[in-house]
C-alpha positions as CSV (number, residue, x, y, z in Angstrom):
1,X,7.0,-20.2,-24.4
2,X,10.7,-19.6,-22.8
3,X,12.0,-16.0,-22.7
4,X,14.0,-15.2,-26.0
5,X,17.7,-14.8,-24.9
6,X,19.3,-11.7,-25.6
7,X,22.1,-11.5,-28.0
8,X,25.5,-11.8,-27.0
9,X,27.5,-8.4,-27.3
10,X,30.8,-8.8,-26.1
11,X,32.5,-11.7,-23.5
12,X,35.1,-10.7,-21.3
13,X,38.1,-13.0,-20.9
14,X,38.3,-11.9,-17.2
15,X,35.9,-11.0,-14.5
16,X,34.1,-7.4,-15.6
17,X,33.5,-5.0,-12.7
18,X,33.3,-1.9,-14.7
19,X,31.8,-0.4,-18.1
20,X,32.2,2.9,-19.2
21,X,30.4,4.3,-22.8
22,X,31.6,7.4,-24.7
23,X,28.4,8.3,-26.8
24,X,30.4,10.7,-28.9
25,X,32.9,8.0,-30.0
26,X,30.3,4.7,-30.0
27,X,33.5,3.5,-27.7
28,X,32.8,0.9,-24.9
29,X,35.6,0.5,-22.2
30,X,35.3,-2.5,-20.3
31,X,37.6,-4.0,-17.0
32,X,38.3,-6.0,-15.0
33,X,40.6,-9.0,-14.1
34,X,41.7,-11.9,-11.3
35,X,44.0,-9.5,-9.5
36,X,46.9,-10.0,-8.0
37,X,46.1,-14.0,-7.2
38,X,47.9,-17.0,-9.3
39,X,44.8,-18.3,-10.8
40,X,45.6,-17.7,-15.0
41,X,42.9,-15.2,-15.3
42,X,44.5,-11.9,-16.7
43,X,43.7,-8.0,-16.0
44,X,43.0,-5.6,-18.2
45,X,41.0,-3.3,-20.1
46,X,39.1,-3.4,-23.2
47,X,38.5,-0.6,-25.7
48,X,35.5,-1.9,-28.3
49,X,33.7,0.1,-31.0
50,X,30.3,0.0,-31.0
51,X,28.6,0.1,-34.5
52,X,24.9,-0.8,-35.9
53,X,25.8,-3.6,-38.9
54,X,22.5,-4.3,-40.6
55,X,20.2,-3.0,-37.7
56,X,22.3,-4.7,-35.1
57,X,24.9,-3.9,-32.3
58,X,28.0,-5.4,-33.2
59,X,31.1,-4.7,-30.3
60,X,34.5,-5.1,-32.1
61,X,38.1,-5.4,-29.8
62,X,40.6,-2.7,-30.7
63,X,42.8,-2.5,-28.2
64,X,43.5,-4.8,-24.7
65,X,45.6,-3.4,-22.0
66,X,47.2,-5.2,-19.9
67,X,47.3,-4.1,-16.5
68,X,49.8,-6.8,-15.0
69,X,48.7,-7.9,-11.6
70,X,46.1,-5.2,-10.5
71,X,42.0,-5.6,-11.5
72,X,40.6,-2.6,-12.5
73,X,37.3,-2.2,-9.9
74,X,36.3,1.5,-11.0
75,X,36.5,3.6,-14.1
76,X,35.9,6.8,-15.1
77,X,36.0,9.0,-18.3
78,X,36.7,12.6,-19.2
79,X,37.3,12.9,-22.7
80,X,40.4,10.9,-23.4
81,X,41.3,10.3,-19.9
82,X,40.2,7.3,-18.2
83,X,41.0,7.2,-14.6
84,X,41.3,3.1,-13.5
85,X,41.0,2.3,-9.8
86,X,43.3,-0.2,-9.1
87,X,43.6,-1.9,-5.7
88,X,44.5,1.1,-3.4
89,X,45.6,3.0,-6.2
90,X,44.2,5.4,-8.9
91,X,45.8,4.6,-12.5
92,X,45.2,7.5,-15.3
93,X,45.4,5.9,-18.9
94,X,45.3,8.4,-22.1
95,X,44.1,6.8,-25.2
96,X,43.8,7.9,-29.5
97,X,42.3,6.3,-32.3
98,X,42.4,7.5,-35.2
99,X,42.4,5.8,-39.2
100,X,45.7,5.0,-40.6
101,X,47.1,6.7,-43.4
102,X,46.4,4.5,-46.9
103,X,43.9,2.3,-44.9
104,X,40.7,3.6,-47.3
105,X,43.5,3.1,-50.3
106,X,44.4,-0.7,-49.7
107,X,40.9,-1.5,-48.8
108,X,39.8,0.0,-52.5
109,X,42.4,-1.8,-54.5
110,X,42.0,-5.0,-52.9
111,X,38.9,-7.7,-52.8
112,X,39.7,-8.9,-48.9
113,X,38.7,-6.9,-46.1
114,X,42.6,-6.1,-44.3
115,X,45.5,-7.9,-44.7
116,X,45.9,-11.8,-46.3
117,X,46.4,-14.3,-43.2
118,X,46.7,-17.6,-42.8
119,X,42.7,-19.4,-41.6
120,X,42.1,-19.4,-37.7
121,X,45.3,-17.0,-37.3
122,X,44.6,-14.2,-34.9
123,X,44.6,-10.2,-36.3
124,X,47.5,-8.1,-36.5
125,X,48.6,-6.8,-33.3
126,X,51.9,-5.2,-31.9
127,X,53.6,-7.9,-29.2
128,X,54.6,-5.6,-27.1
129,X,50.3,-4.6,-26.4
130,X,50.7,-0.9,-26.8
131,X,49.0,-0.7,-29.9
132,X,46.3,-2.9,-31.5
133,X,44.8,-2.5,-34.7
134,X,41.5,-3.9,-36.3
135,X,40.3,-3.1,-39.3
136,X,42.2,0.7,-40.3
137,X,41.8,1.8,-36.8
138,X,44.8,2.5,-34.5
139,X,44.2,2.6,-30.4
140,X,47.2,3.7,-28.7
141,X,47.1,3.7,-25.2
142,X,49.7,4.8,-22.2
143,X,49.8,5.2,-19.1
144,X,49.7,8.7,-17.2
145,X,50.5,9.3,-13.2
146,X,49.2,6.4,-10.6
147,X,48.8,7.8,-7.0
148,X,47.7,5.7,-3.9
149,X,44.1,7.0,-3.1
150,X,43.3,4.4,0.2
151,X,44.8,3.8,3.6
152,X,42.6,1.2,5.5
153,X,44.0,-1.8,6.7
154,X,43.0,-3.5,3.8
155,X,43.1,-0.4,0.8
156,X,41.1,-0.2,-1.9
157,X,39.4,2.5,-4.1
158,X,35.8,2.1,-4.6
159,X,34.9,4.7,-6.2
160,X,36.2,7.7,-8.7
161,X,34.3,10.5,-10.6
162,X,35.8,13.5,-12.5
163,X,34.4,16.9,-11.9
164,X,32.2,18.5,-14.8
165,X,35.2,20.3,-16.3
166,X,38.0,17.3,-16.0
167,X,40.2,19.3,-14.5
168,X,39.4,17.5,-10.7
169,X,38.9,13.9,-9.7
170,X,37.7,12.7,-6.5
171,X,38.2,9.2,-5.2
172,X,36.7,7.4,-2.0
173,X,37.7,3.7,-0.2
174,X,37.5,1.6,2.6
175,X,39.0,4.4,5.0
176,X,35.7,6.5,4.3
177,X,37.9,9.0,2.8
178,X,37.3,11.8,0.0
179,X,40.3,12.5,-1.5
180,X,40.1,15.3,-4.7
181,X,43.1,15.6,-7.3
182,X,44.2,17.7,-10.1
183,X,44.0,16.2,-13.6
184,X,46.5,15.0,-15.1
185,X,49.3,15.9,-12.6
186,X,47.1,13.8,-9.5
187,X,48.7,16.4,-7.4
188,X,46.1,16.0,-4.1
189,X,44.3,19.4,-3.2
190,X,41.7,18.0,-0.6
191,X,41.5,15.3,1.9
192,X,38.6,14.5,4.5
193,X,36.8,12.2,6.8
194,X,33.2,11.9,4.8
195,X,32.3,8.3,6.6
196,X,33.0,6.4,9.3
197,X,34.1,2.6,7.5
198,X,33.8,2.5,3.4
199,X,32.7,5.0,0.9
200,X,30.5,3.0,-1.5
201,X,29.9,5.8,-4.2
202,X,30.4,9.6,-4.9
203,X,29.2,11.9,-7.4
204,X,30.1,15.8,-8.1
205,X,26.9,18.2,-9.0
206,X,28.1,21.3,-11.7
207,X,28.1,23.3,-8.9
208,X,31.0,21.3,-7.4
209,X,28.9,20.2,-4.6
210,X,30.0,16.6,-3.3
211,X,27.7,14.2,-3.1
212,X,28.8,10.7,-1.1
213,X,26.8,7.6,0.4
214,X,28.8,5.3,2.6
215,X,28.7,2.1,5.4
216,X,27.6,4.1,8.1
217,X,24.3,4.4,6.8
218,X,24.5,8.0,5.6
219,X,24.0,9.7,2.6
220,X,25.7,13.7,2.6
221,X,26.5,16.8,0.8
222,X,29.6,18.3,0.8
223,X,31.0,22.2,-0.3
224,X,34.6,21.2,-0.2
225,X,35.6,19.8,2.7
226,X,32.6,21.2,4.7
227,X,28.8,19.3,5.3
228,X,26.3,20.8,3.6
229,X,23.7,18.4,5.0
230,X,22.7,15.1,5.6
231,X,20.6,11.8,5.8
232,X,21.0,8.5,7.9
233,X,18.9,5.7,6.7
234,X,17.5,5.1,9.9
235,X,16.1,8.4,10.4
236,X,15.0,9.6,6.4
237,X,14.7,6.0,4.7
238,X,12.3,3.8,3.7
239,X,9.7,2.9,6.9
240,X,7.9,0.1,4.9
241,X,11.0,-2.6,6.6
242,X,12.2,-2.4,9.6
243,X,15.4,-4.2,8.4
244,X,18.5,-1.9,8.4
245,X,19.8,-1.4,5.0
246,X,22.7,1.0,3.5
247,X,22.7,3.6,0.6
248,X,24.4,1.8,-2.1
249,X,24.9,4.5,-4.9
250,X,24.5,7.9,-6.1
251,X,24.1,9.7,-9.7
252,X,23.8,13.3,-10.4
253,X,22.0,15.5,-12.9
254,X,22.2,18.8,-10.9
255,X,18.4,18.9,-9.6
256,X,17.2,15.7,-8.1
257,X,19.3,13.0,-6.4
258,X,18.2,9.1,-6.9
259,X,19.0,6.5,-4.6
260,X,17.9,2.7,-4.6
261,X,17.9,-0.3,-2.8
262,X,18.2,-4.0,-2.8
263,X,14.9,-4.1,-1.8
264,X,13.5,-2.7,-4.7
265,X,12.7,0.8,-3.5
266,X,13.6,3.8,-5.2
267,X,13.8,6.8,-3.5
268,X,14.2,10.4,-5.1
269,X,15.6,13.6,-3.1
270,X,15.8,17.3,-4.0
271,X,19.5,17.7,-4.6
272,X,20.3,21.3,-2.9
273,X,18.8,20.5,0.0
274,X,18.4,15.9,0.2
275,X,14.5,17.2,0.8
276,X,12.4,13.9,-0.6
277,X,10.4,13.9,-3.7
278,X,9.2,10.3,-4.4
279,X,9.5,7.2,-2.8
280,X,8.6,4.0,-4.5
281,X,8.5,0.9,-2.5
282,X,6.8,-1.8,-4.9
283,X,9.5,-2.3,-7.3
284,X,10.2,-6.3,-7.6
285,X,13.6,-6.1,-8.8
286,X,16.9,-4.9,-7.3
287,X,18.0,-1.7,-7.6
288,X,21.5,-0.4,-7.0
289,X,21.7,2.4,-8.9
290,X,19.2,5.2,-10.4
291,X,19.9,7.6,-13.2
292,X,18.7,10.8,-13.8
């Protein structure tokens, strides 16, 4: 008996390279695009709302932004901010939806569910693409400050995370540095050398530690601008292989720091002081990211 397939949510006109969910809203913000090459395939992001509809997850478009010639690689989200990385640049977006006034009215006094139109027509949407609107709800969306985040021969931001208050966010790129900026203003208030080649991820603890992985094989703690502590693959990782591999990825919760492999092992570290709790290395499956 085959496996039973998994029900389509939601399909992307465009590559997708990054998701974000706010729980509080049921929104789903998804990005991605072709870039900046001739191939047809747009750029953009996509706000959905998540619902349950008779016991299922239905995912329905309010609002796509179009985000011209740059992909969006990295997202993150602080309320009704959304920070895009986009090439060597940093993008903030601000977004609102709310119900429109007499919505609840003409859906009362009326039999059809929205406006009358004509069979296999497309809904109601502004053409200019600053507002969309499905069903009584109105997204608008605009854009905030942009700043350039990278500086490597070949820029790009990999990475961006807010601080736990939103008022901070830090980025990292291919030139393996962190770079931290006030919100919404992107006015930069620290710059340093964390890696030696690319930054792949970053987190910040509550306590405003700085947590980064990177190329070089290293995984490090940060107080501002100064290193807390440290470990290099070679020396703390995994001995079951004696293949060289990288930290891929980070996550934070405060108290323990998890880190995993494409090898399958999962490794989990004391945050304060990168001290190891647990290793796993039987995992079958890949794992690039652990949550906590």
């Amino acid at each position: 008996m085959g496996r039973r397939r998994v029900p389509e949510l939601y399909r992307a006109p465009f590559p997708l390279y990054a998701l974000q969910v706010d729980a509080s809203s049921g929104l789903l913000i998804a990005a991605g695009g072709g870039g900046a090459a001739k191939t047809g395939i747009k750029n953009g992001v996509h706000f959905l709302q998540l619902e349950q509809i008779n016991g299922r997850l239905s995912a329905s478009l309010l609002h796509s932004h179009d985000t011209e010639t740059r992909a969006t690689m990295n997202l993150a989200l602080a309320g009704d901010i959304l920070a895009a990385g986009q090439d060597a640049h940093c993008q903030l977006l601000h977004f609102q939806a709310h119900q429109r006034k007499g919505s609840k009215a003409e859906k009362a006094g009326s039999k059809e569910q929205g406006p009358r139109q004509r069979k296999g027509a497309a809904p109601a949407e502004k053409k200019t693409g600053a507002e969309t609107q499905r069903e009584g709800v109105e997204l608008k969306v605009e854009n905030l400050q942009a700043v350039q985040t990278d500086f490597g021969p070949d820029p790009l931001q990999k990475v961006v995370c807010f601080n736990h208050d939103k008022t901070l966010l830090a980025t990292g790129g291919t030139d393996g540095f962190v770079r931290v900026w006030k919100v919404p203003s992107l006015e930069k208030v620290l710059e340093f050398k964390a890696h030696e080649g690319e930054i792949e991820d970053l987190a910040i603890a509550p306590d405003g530690k700085l947590v980064t992985v990177g190329w070089d094989l290293k995984a490090s703690v940060w107080q501002k601008d100064q290193l807390v502590i440290q470990l290099h693959w070679q020396e703390n990782g995994p001995t079951f292989s004696s293949t060289p591999y990288r930290y891929q990825a980070c996550s934070e919760s405060g108290t323990f720091l998890g880190l995993g492999t494409v090898t399958g092992s999962v490794a989990i570290y004391i945050a304060f002081s990168l001290q190891g709790a647990f290793l796993c290395g039987c995992c079958s499956c890949s794992v690039s990211d652990l949550l906590l």
